[in-house]
N, CA, C and O atoms as CSV, one atom per row, in Angstrom:
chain,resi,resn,atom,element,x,y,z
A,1,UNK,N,N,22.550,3.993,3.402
A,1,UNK,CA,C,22.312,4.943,4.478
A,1,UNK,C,C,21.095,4.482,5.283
A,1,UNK,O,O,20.064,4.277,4.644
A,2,UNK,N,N,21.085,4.273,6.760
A,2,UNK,CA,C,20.010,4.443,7.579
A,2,UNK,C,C,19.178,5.017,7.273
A,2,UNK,O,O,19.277,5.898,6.419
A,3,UNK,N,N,17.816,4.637,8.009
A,3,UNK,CA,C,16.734,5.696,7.712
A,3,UNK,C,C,16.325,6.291,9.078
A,3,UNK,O,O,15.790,5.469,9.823
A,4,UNK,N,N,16.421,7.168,9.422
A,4,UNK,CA,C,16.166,8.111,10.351
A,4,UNK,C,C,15.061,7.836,11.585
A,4,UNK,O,O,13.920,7.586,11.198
A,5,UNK,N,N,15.295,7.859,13.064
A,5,UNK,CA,C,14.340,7.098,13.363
A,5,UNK,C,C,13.187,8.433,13.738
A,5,UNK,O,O,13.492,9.571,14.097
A,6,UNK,N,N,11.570,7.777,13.486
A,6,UNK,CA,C,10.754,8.405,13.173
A,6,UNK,C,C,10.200,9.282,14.737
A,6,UNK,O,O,9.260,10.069,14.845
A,7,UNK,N,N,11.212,8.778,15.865
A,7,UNK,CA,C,10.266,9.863,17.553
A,7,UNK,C,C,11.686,9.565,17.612
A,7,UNK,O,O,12.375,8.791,16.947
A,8,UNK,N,N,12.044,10.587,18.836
A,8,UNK,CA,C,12.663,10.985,19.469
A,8,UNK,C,C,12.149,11.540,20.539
A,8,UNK,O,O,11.044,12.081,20.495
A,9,UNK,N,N,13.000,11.473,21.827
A,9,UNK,CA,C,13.003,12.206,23.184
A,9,UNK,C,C,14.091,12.945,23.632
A,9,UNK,O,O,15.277,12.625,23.549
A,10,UNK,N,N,13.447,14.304,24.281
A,10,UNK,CA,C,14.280,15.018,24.343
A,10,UNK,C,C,13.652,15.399,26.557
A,10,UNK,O,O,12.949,14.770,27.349
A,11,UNK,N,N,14.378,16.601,26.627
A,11,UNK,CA,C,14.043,16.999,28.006
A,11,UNK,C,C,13.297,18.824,28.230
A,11,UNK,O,O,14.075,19.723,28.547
A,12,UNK,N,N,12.301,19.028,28.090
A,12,UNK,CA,C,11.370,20.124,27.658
A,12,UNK,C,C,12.943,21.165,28.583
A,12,UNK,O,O,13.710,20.937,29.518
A,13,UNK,N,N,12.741,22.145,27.733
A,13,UNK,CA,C,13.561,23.681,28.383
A,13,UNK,C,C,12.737,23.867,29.225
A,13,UNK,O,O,13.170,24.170,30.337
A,14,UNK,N,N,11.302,23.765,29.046
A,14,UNK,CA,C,10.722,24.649,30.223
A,14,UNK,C,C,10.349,24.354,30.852
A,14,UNK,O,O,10.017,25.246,31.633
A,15,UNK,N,N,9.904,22.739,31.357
A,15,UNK,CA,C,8.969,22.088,32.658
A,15,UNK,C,C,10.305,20.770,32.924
A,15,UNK,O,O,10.242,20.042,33.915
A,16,UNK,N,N,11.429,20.638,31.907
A,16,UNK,CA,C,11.983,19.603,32.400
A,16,UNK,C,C,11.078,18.484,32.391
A,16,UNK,O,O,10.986,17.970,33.506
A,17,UNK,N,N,10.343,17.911,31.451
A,17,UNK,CA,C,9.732,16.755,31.226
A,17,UNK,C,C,9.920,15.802,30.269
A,17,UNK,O,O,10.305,16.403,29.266
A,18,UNK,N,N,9.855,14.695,30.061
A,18,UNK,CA,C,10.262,14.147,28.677
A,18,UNK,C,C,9.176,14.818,27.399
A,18,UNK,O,O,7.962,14.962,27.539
A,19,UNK,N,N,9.530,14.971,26.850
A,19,UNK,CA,C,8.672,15.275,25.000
A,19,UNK,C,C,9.120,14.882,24.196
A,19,UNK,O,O,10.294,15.125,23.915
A,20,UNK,N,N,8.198,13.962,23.369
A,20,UNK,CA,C,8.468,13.139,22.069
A,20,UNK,C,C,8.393,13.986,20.693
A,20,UNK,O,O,7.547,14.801,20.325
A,21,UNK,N,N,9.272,13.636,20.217
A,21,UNK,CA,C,8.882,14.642,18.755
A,21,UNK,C,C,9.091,13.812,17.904
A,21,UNK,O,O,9.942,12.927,17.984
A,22,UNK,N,N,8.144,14.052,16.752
A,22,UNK,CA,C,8.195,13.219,15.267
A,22,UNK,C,C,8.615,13.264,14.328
A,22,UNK,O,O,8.029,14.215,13.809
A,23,UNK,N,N,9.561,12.732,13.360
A,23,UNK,CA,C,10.112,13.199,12.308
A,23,UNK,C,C,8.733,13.567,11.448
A,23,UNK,O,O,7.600,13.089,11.380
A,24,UNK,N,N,9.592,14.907,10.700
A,24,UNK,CA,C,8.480,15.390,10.199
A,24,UNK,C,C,8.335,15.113,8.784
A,24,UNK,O,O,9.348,14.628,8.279
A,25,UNK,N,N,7.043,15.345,7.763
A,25,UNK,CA,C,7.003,14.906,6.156
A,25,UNK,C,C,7.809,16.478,5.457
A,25,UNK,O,O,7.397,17.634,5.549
A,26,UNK,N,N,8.790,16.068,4.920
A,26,UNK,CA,C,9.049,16.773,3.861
A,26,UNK,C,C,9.405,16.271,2.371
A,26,UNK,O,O,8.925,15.194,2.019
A,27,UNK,N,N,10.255,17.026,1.436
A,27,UNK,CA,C,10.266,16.802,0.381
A,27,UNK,C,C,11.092,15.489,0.294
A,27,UNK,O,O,11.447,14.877,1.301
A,28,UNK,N,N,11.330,15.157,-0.775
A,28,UNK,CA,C,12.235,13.876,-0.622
A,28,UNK,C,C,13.942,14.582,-0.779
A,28,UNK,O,O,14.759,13.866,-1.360
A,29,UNK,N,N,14.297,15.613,-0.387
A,29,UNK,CA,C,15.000,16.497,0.177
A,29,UNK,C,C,15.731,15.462,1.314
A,29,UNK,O,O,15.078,15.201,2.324
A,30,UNK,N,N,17.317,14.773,1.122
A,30,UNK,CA,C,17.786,13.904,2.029
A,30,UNK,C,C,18.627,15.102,2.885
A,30,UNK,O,O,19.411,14.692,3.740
A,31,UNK,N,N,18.558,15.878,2.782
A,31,UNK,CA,C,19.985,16.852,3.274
A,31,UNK,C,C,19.112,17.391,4.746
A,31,UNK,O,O,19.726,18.379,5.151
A,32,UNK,N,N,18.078,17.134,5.548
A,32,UNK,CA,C,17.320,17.736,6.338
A,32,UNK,C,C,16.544,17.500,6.911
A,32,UNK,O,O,15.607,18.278,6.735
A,33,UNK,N,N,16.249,16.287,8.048
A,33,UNK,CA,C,15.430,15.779,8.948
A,33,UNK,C,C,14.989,16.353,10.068
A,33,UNK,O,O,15.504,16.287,11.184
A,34,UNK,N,N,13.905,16.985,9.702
A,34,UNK,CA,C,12.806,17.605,10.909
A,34,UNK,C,C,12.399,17.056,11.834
A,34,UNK,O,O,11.862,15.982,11.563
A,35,UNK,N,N,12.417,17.338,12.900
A,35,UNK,CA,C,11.790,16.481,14.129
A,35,UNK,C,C,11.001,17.701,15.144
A,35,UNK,O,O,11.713,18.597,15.598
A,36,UNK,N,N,9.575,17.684,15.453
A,36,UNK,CA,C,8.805,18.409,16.101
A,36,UNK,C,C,7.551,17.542,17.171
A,36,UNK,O,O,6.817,16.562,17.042
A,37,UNK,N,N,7.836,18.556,18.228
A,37,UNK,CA,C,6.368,17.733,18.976
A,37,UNK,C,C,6.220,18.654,20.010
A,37,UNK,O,O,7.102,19.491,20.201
A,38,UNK,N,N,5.002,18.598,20.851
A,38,UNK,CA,C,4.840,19.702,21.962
A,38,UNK,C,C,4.807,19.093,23.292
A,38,UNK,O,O,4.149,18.062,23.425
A,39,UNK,N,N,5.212,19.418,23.948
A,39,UNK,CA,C,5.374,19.376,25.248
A,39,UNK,C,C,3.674,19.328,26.125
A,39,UNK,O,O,2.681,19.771,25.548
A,40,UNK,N,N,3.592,18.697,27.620
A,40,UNK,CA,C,2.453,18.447,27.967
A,40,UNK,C,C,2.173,19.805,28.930
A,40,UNK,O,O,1.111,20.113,29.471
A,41,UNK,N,N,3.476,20.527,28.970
A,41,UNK,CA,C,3.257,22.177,29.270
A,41,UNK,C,C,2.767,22.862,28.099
A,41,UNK,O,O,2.309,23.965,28.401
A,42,UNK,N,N,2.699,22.578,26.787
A,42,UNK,CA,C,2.978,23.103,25.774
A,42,UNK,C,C,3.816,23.863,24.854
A,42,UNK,O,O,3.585,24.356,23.751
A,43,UNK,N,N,4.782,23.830,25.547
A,43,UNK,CA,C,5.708,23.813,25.096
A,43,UNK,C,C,6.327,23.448,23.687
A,43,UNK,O,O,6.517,22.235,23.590
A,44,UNK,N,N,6.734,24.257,22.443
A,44,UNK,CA,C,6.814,23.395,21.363
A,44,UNK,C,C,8.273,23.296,21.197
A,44,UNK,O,O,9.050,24.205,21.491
A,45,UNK,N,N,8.658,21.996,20.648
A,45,UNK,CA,C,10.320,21.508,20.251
A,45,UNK,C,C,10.387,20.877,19.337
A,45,UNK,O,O,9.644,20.010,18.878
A,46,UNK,N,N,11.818,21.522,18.841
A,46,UNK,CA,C,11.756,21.352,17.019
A,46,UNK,C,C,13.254,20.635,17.650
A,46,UNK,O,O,13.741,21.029,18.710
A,47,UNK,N,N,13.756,19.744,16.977
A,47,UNK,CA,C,15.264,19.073,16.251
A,47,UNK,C,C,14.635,19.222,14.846
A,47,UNK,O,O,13.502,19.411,14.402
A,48,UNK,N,N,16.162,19.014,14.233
A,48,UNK,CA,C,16.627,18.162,12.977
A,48,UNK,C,C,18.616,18.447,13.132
A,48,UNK,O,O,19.504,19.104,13.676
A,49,UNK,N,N,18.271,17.268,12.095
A,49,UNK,CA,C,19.668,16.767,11.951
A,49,UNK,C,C,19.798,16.738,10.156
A,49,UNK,O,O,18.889,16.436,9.383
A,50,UNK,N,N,21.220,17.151,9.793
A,50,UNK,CA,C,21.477,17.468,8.174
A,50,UNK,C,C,21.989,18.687,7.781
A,50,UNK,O,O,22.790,19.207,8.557
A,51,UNK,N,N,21.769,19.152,6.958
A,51,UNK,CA,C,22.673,20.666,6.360
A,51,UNK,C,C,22.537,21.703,7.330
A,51,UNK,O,O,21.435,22.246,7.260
A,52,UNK,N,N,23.369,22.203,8.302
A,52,UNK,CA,C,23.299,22.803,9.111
A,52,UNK,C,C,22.448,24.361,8.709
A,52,UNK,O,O,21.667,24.883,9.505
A,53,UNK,N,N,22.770,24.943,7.360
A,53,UNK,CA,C,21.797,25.904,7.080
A,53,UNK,C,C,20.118,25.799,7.521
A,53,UNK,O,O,19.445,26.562,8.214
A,54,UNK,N,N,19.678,24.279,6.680
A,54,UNK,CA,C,18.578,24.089,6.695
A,54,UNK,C,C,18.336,23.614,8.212
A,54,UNK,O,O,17.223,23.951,8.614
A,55,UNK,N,N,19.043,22.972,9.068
A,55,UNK,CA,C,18.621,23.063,10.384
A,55,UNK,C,C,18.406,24.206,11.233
A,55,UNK,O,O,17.348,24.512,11.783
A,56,UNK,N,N,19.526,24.816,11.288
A,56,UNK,CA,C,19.010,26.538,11.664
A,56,UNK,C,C,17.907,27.179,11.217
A,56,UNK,O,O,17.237,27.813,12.032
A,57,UNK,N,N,17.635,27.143,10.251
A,57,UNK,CA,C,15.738,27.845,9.529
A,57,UNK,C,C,15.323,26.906,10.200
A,57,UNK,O,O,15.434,27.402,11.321
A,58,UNK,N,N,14.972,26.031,10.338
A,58,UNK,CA,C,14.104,25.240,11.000
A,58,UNK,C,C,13.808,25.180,12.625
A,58,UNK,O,O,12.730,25.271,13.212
A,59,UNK,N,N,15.116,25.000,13.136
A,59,UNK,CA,C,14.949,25.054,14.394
A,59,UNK,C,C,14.423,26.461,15.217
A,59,UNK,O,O,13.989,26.379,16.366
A,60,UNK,N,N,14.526,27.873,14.419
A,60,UNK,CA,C,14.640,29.197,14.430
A,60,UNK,C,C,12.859,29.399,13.841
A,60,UNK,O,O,12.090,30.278,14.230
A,61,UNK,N,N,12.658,28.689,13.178
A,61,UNK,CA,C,11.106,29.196,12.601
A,61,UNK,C,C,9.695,29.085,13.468
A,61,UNK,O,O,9.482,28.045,14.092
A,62,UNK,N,N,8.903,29.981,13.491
A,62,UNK,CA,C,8.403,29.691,14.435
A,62,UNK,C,C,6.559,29.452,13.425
A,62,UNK,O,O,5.411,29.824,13.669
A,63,UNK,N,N,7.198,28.668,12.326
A,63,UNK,CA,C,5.913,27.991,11.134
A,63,UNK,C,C,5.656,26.706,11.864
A,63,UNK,O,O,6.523,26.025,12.411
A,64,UNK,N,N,4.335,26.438,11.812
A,64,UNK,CA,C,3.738,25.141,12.467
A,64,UNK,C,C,4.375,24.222,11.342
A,64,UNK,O,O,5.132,23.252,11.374
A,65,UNK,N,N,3.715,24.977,10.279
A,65,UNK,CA,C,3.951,23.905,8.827
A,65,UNK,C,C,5.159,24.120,8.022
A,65,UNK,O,O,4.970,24.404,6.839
A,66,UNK,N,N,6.576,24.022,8.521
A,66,UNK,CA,C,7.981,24.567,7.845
A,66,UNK,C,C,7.946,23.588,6.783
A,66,UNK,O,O,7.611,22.405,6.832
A,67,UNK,N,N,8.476,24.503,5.523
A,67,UNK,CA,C,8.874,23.370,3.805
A,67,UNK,C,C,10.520,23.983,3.876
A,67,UNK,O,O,10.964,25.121,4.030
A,68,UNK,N,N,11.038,22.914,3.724
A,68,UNK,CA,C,12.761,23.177,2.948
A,68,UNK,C,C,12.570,23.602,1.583
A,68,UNK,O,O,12.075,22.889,0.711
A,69,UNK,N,N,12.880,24.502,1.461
A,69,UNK,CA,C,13.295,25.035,0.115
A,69,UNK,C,C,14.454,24.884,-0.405
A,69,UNK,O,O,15.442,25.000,0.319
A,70,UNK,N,N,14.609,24.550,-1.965
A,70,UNK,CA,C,16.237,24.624,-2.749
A,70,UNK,C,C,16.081,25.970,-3.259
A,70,UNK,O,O,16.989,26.494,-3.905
């Protein structure tokens, strides 16, 4: 399996600008790749990609510091 690449770009919802986001550290949990970064509006934007449960809590949370839980 690939390993996930560590930035990504996306297009801010709210100023329409590029924003980079970073895959984020979690557990060694393969089912759930976080990706977060803020916008130069400030704007904050979350991806991940993986168990669609655990992407929804994630993308939906509004924790600076989100942990996947089993």
């Amino acid at each position: 399996m690939s390993k996930p690449a560590r930035f990504l770009t996306f297009k801010c919802a709210k100023c329409d600008k590029p924003v980079k986001v970073q895959l984020q550290k979690v557990s060694a949990c393969s089912h759930i790749q976080p990706y977060q970064g803020i916008c130069a509006c400030g704007e904050i934007k979350r991806h991940a990609t993986g168990n669609p449960e655990a992407v929804k809590s994630f993308i939906e949370s509004n924790e600076l510091h989100w942990h996947h839980n089993h």
